[in-house]
Z-matrix of the N, CA and C atoms (Angstrom, degrees):
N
C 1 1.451
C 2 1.523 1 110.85
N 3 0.993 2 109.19 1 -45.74
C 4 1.613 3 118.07 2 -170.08
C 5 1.569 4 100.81 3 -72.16
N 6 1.629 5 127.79 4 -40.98
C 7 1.467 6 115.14 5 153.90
C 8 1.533 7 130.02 6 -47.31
N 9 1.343 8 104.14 7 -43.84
C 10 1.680 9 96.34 8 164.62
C 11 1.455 10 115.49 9 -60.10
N 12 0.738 11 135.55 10 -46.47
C 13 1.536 12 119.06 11 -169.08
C 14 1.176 13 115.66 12 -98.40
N 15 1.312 14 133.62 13 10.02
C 16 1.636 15 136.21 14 121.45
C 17 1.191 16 98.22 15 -54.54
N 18 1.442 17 147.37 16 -63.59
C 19 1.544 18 108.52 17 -154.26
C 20 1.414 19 103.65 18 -87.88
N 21 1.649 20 140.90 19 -1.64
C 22 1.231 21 140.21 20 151.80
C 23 1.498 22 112.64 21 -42.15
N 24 1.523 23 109.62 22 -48.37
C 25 1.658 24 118.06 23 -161.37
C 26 1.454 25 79.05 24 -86.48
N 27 0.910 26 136.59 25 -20.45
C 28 1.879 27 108.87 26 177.64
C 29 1.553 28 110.63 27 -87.18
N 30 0.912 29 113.22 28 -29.90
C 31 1.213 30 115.79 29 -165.37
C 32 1.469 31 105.16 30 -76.44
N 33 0.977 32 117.29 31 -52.94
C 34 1.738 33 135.77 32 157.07
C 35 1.738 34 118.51 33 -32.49
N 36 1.321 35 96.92 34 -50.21
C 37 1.483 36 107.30 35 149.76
C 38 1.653 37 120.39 36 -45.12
N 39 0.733 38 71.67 37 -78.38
C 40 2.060 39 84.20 38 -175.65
C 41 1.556 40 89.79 39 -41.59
N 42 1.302 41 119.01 40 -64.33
C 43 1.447 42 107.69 41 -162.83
C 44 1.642 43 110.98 42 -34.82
N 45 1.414 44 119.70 43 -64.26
C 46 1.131 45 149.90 44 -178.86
C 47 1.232 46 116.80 45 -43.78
N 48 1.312 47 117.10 46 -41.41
C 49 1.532 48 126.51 47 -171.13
C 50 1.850 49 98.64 48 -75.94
N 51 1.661 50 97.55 49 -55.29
C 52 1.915 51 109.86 50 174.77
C 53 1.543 52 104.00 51 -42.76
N 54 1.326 53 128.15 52 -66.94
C 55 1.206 54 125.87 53 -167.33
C 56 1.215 55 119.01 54 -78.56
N 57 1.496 56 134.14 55 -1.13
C 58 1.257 57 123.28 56 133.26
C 59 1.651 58 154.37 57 -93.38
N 60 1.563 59 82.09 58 8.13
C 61 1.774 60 125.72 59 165.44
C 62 1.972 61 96.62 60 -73.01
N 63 0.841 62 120.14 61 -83.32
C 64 1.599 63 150.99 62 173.92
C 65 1.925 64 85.67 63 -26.57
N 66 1.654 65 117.36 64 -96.91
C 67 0.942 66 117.78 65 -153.86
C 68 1.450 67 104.92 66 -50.75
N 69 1.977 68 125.87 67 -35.95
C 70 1.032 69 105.27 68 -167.46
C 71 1.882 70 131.33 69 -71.98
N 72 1.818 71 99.55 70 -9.09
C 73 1.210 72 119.42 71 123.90
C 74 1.505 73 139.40 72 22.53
N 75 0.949 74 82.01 73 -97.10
C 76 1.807 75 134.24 74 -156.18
C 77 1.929 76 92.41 75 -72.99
N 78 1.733 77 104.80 76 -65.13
C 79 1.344 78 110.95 77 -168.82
C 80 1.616 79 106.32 78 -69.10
N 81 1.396 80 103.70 79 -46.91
C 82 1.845 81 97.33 80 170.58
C 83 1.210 82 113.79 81 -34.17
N 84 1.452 83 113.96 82 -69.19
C 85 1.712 84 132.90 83 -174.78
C 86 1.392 85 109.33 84 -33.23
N 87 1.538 86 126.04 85 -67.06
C 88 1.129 87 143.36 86 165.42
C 89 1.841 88 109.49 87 -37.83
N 90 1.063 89 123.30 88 -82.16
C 91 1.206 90 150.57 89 152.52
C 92 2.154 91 90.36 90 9.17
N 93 1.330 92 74.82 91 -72.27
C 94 1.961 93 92.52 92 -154.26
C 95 1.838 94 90.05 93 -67.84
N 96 1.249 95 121.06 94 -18.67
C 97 1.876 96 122.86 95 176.02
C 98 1.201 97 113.36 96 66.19
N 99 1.497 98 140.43 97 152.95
C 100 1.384 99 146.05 98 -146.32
C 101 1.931 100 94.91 99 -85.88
N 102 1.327 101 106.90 100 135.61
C 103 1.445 102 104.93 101 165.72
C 104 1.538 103 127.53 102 -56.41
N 105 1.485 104 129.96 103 124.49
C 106 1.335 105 123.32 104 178.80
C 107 1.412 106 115.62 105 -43.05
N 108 1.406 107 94.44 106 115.18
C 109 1.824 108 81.15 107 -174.63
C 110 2.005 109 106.31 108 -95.59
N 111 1.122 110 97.08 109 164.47
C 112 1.848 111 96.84 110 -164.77
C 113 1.146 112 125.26 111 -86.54
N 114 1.146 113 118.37 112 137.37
C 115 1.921 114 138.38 113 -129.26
C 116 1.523 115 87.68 114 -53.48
N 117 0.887 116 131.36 115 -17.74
C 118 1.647 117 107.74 116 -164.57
C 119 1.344 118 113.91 117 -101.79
N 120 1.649 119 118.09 118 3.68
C 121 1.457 120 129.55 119 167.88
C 122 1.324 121 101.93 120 -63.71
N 123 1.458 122 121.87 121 -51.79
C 124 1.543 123 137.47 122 179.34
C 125 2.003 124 98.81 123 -64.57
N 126 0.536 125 72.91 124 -51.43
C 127 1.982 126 83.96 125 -152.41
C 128 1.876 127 84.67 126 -45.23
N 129 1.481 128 112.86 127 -46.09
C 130 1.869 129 106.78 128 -161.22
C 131 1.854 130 89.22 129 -97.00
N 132 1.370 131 155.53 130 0.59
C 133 0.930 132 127.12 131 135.52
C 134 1.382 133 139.42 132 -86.80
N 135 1.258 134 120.81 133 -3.82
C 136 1.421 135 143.23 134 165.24
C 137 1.487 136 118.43 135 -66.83
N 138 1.719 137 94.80 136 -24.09
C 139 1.999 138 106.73 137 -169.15
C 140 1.052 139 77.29 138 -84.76
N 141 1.962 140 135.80 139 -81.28
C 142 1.318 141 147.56 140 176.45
C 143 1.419 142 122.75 141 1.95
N 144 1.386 143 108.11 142 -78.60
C 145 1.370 144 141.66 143 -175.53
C 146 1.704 145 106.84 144 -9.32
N 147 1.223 146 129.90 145 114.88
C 148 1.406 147 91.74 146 146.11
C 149 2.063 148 86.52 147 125.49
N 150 1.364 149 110.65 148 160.32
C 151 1.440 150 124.74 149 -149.92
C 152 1.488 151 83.66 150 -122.97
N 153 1.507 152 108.83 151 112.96
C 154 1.614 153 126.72 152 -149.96
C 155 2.163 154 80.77 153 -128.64
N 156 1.509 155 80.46 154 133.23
C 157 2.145 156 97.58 155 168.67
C 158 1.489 157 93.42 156 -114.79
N 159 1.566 158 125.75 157 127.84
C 160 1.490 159 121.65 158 175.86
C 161 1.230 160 102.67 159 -108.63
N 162 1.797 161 117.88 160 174.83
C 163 0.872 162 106.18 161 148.52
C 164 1.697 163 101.94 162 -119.05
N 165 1.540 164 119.86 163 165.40
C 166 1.457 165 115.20 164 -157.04
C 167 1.605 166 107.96 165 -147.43
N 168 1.000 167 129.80 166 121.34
C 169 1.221 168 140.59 167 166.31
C 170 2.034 169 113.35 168 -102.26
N 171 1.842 170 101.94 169 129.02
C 172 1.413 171 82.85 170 -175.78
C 173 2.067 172 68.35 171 -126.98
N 174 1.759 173 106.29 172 140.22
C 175 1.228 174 113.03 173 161.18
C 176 1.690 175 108.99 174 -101.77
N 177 0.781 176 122.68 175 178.97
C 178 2.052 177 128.59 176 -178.65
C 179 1.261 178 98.19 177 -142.98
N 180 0.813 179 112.51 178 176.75
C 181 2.092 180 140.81 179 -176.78
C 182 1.791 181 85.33 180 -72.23
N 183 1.108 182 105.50 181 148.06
C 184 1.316 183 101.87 182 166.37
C 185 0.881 184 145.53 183 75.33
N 186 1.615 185 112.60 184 -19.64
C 187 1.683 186 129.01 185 -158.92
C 188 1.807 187 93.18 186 -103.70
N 189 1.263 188 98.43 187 151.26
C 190 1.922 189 96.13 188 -179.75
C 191 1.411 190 113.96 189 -95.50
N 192 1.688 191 118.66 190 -16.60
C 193 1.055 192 100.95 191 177.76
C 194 1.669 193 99.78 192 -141.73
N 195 1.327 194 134.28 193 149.20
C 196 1.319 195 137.90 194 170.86
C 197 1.632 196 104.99 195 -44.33
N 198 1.541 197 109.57 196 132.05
C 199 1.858 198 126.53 197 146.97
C 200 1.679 199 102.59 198 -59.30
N 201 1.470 200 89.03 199 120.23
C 202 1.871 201 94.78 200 154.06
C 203 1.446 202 113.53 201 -118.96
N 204 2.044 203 92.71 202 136.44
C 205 1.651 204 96.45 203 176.36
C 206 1.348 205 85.98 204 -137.23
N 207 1.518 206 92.24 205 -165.60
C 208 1.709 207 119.21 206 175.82
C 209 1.214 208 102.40 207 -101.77
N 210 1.765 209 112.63 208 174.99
C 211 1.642 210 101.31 209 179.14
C 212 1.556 211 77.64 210 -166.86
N 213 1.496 212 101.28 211 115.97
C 214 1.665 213 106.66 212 174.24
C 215 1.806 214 87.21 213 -98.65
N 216 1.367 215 95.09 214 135.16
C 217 1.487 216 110.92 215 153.52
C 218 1.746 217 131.00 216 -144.47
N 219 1.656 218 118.42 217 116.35
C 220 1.077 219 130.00 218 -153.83
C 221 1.335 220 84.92 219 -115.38
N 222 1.835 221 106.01 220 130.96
C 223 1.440 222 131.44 221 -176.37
C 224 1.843 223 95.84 222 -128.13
N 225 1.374 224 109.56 223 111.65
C 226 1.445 225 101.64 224 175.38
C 227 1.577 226 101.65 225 -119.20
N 228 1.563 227 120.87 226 135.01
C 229 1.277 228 123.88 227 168.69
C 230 1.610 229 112.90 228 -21.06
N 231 1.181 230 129.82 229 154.92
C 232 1.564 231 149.41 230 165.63
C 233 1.401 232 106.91 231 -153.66
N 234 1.551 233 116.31 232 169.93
C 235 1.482 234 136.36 233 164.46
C 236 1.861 235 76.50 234 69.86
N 237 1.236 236 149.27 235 86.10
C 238 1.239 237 114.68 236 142.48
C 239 1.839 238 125.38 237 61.56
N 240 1.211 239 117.58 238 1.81
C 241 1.461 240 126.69 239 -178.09
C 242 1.531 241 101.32 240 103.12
N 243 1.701 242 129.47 241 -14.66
C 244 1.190 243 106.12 242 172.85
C 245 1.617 244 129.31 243 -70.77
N 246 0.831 245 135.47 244 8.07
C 247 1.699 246 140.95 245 -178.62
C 248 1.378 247 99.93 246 -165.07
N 249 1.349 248 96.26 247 -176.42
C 250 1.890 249 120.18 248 -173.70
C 251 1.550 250 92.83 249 -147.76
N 252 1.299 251 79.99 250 122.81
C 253 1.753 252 102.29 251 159.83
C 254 1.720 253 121.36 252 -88.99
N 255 1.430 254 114.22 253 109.41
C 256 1.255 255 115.12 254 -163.72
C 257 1.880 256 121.98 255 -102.58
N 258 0.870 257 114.32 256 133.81
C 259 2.133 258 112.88 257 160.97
C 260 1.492 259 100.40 258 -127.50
N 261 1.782 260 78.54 259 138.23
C 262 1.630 261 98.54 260 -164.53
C 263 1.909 262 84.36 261 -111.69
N 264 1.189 263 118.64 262 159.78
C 265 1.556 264 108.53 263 173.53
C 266 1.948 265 94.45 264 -158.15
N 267 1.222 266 140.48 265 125.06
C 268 1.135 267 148.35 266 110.14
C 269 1.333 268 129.04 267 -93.47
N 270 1.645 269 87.42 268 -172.95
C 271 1.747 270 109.81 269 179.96
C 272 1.263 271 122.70 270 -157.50
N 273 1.792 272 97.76 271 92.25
C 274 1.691 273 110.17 272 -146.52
C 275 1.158 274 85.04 273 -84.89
N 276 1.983 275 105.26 274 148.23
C 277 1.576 276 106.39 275 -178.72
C 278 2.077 277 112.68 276 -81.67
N 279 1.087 278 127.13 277 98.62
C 280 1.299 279 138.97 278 171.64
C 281 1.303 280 103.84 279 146.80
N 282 1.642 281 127.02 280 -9.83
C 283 1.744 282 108.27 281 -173.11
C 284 1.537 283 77.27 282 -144.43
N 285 1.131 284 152.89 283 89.70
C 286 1.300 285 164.83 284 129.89
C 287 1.305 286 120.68 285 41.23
N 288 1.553 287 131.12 286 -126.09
C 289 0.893 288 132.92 287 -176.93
C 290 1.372 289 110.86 288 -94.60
N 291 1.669 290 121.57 289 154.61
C 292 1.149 291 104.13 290 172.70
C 293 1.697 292 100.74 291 -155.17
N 294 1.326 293 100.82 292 136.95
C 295 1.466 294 107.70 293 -179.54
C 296 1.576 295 127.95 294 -122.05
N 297 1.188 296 130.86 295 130.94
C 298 1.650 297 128.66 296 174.44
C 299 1.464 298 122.30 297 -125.31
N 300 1.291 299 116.70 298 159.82
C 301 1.589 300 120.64 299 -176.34
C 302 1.876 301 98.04 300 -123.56
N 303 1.357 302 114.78 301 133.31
C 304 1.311 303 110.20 302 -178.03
C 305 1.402 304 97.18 303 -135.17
N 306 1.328 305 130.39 304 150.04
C 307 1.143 306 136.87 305 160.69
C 308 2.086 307 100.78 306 -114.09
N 309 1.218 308 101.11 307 130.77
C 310 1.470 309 97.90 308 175.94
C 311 1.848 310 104.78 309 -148.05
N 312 1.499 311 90.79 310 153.59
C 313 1.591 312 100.10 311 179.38
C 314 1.383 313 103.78 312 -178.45
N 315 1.624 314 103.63 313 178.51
C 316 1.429 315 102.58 314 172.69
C 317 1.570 316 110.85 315 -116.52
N 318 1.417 317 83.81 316 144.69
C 319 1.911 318 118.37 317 -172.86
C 320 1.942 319 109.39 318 -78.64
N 321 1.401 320 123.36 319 101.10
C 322 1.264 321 102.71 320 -174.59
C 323 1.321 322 110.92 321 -83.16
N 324 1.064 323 131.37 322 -18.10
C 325 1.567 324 143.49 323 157.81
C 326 1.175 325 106.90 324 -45.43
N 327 1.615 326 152.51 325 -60.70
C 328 0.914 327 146.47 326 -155.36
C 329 1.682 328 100.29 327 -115.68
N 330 1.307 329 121.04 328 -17.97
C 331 1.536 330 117.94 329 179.87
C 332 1.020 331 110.48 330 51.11
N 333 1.764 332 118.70 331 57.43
C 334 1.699 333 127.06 332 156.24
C 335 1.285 334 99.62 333 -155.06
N 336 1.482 335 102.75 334 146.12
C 337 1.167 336 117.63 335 155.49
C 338 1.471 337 122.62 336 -31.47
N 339 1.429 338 134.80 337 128.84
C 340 1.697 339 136.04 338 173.56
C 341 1.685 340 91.40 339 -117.44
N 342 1.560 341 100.99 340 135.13
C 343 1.404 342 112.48 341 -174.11
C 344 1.862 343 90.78 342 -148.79
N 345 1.994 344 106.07 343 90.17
C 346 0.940 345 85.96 344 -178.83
C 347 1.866 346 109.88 345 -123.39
N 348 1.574 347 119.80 346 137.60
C 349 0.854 348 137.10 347 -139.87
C 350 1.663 349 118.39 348 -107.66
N 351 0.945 350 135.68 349 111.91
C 352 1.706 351 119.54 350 159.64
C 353 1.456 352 115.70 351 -103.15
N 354 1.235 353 129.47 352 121.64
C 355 1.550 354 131.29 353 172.07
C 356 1.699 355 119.08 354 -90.64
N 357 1.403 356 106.92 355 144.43
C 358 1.618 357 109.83 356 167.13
C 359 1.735 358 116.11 357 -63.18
N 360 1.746 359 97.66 358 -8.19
C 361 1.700 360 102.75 359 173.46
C 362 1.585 361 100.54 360 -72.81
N 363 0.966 362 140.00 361 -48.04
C 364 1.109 363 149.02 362 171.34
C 365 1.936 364 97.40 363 141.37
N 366 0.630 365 145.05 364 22.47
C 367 1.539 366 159.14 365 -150.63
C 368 2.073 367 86.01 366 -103.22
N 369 1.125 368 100.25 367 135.00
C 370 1.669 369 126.30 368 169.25
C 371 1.297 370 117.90 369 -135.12
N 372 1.548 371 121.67 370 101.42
C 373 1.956 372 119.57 371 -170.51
C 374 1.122 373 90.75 372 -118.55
N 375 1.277 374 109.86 373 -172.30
C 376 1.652 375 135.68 374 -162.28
C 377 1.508 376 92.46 375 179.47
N 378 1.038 377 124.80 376 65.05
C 379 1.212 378 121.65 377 -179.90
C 380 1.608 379 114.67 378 -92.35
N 381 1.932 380 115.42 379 121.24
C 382 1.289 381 124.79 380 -174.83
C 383 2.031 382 116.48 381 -81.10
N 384 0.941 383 148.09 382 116.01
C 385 0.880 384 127.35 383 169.65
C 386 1.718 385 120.06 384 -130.71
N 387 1.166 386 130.54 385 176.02
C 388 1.591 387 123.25 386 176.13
C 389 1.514 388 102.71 387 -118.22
N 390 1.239 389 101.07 388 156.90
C 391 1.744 390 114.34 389 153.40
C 392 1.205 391 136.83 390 -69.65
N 393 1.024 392 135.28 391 98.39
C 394 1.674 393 139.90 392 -166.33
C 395 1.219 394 92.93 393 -117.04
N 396 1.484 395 138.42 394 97.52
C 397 1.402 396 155.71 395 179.63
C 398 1.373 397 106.84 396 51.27
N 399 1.762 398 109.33 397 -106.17
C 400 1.969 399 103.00 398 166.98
C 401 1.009 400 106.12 399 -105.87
N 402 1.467 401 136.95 400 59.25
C 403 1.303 402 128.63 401 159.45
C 404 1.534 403 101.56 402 -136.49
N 405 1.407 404 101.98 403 152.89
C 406 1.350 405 105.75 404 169.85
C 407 1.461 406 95.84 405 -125.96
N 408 1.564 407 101.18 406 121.36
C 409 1.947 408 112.61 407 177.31
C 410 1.312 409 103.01 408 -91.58
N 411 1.630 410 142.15 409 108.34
C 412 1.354 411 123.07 410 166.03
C 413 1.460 412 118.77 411 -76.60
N 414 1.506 413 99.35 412 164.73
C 415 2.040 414 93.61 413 168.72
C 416 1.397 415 116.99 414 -34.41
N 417 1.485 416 107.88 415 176.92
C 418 1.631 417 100.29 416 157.63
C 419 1.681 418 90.77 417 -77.11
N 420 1.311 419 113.59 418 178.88
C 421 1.597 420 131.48 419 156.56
C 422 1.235 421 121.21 420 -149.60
N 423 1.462 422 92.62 421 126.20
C 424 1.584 423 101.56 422 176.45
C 425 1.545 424 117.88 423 -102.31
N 426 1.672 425 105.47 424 150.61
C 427 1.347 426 91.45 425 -171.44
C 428 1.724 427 90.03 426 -156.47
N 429 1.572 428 118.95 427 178.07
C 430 1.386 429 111.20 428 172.62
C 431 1.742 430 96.81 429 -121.18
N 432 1.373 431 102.03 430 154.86
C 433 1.584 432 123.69 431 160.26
C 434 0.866 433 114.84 432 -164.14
N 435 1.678 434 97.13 433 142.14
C 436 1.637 435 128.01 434 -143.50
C 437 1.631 436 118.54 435 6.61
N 438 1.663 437 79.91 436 70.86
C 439 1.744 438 93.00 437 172.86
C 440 1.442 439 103.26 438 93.31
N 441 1.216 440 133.38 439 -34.77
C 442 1.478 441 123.10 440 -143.81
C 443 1.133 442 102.60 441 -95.11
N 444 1.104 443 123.56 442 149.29
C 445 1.840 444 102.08 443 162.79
C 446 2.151 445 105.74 444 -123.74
N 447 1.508 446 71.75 445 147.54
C 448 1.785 447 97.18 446 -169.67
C 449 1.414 448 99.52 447 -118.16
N 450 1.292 449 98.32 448 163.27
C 451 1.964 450 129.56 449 161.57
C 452 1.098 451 121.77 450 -118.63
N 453 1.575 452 110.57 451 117.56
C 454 1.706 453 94.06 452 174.58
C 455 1.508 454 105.52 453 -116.79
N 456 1.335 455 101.96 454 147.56
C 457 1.469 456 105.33 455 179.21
C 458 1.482 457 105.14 456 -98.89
N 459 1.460 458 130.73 457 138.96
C 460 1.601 459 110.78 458 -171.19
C 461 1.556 460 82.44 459 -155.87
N 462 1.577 461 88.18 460 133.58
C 463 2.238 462 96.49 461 163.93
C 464 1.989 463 75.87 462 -148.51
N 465 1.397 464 79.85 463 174.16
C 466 1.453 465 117.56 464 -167.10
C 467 1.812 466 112.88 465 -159.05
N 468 1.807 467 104.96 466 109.11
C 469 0.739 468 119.43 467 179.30
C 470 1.567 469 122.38 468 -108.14
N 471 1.661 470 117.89 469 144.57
C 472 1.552 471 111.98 470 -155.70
C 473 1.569 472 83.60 471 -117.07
N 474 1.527 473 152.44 472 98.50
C 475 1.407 474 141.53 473 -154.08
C 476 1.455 475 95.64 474 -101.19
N 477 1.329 476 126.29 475 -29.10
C 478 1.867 477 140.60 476 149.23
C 479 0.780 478 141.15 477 -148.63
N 480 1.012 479 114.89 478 153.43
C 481 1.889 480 116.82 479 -159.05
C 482 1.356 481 96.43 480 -45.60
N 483 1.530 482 117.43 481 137.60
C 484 1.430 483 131.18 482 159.25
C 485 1.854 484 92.89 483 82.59
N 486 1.355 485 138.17 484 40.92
C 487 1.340 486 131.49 485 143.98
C 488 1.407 487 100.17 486 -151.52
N 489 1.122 488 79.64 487 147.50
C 490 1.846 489 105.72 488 173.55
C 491 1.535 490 127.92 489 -120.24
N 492 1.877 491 116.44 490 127.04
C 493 1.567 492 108.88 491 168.12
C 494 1.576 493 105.24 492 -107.68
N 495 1.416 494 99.43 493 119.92
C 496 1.911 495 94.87 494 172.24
C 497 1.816 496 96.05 495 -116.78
N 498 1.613 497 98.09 496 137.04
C 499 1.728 498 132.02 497 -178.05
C 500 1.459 499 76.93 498 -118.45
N 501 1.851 500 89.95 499 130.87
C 502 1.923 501 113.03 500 163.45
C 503 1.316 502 86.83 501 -144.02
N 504 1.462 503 140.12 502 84.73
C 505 1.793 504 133.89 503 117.45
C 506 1.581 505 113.24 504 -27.65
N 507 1.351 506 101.59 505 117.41
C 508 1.686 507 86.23 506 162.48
C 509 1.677 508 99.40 507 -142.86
N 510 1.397 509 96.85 508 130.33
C 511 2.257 510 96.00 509 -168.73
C 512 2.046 511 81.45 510 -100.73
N 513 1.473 512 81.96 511 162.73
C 514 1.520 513 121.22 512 -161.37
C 515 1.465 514 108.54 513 -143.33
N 516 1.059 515 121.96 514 179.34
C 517 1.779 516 130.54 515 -179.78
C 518 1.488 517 90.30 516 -82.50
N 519 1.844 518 114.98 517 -31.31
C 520 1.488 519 118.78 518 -165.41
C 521 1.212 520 124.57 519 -72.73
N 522 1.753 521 104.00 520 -30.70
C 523 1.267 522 106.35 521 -171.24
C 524 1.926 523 98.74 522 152.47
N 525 1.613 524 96.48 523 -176.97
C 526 1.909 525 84.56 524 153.37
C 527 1.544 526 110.52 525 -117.18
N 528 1.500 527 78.97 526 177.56
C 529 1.732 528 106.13 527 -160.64
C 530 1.174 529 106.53 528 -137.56
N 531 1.528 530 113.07 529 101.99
C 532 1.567 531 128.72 530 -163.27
C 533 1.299 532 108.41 531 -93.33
N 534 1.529 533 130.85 532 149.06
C 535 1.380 534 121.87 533 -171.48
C 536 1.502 535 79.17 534 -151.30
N 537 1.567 536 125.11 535 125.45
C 538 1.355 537 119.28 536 140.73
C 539 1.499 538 119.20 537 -132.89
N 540 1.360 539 110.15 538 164.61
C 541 1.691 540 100.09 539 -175.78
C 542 1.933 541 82.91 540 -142.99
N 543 1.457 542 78.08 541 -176.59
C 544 2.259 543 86.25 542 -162.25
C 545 2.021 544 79.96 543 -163.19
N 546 1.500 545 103.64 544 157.87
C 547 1.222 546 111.64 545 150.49
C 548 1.490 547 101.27 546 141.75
N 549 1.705 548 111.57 547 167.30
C 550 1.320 549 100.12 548 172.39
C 551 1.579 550 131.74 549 -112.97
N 552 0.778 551 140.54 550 -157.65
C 553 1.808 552 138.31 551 -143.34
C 554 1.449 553 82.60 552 -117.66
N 555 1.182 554 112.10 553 117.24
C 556 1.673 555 110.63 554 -178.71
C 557 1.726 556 102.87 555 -81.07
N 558 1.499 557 104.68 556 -21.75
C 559 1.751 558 94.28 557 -169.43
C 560 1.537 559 100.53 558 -160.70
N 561 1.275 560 124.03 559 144.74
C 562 1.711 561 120.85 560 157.33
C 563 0.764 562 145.56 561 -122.64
């Protein structure tokens, strides 16, 4: 009996010793306060932020007059305020519904915007872009779908707080394929 509860009191030990290893940790960390992170971490989730009603025109190769839809897109903080986790959802009139997940923010290592994307088209971007006052111009990007390969040209301009203009050019063997949407952030 008296061996068991030596290795209770040791073990109990250890507990004690770990969790004040750990917490003392914890209070340093706190203590020393999060590094200023650089204005444009704030500046591209602050534009983001927030449960956006668009309005959206997508034209195609060929077509005589632009599709108009809506385009709800909800950007909610992630990482701690560094990025926004995004779902994009329409329902373009001739190709149905369409849905995406984006995570976007800014990179201080690379000093551009990262806007990276999965679509229900089957489409996967990583699109790089910078801040040039309220616009963010990304690279071109090239990419293939179903077989083909495209370019899209994409910037995104914030002209005041709480509205948004997004330009998507994207050239093809077919032609281009214009996508824009406009509107403001109903809430954040």
């Amino acid at each position: 009996m008296n061996a068991d509860l030596s290795w209770s009191a040791r073990r109990c030990f250890k507990w004690t010793v770990a969790g004040a290893v750990v917490l003392s940790g914890v209070v340093e960390a706190q203590a020393e306060g999060p590094a200023t992170p650089p204005p444009e971490i704030k500046k591209t989730v602050d534009a983001f932020v927030g449960h956006w009603v668009l309005a959206g025109t997508d034209q195609e190769p060929g077509s005589a007059m632009p599709a108009h839809f809506k385009v709800i897109f909800d950007c909610k903080r992630t990482s701690l305020g560094a990025a926004v986790v995004c779902t994009i959802a329409a329902r373009i009139p001739g190709v149905g519904p369409i849905e995406a997940a984006a995570v976007i923010g800014y990179s201080p290592d690379e000093q551009r915007v990262r806007w990276m994307e999965i679509s229900s088209t089957g489409e996967y971007h990583d699109h790089r872009g910078e801040w040039n006052g309220d616009t963010i111009a990304f690279e071109p990007l090239a990419y293939t779908i179903s077989g083909a390969t495209a370019t899209e040209y994409l910037s995104i301009r914030f002209p005041s707080p709480g509205h948004q203009d997004l330009r998507s050019v994207t050239e093809t063997t077919e032609g281009k394929s214009i996508l824009e949407w406009a509107g403001p952030r109903k809430s954040k």
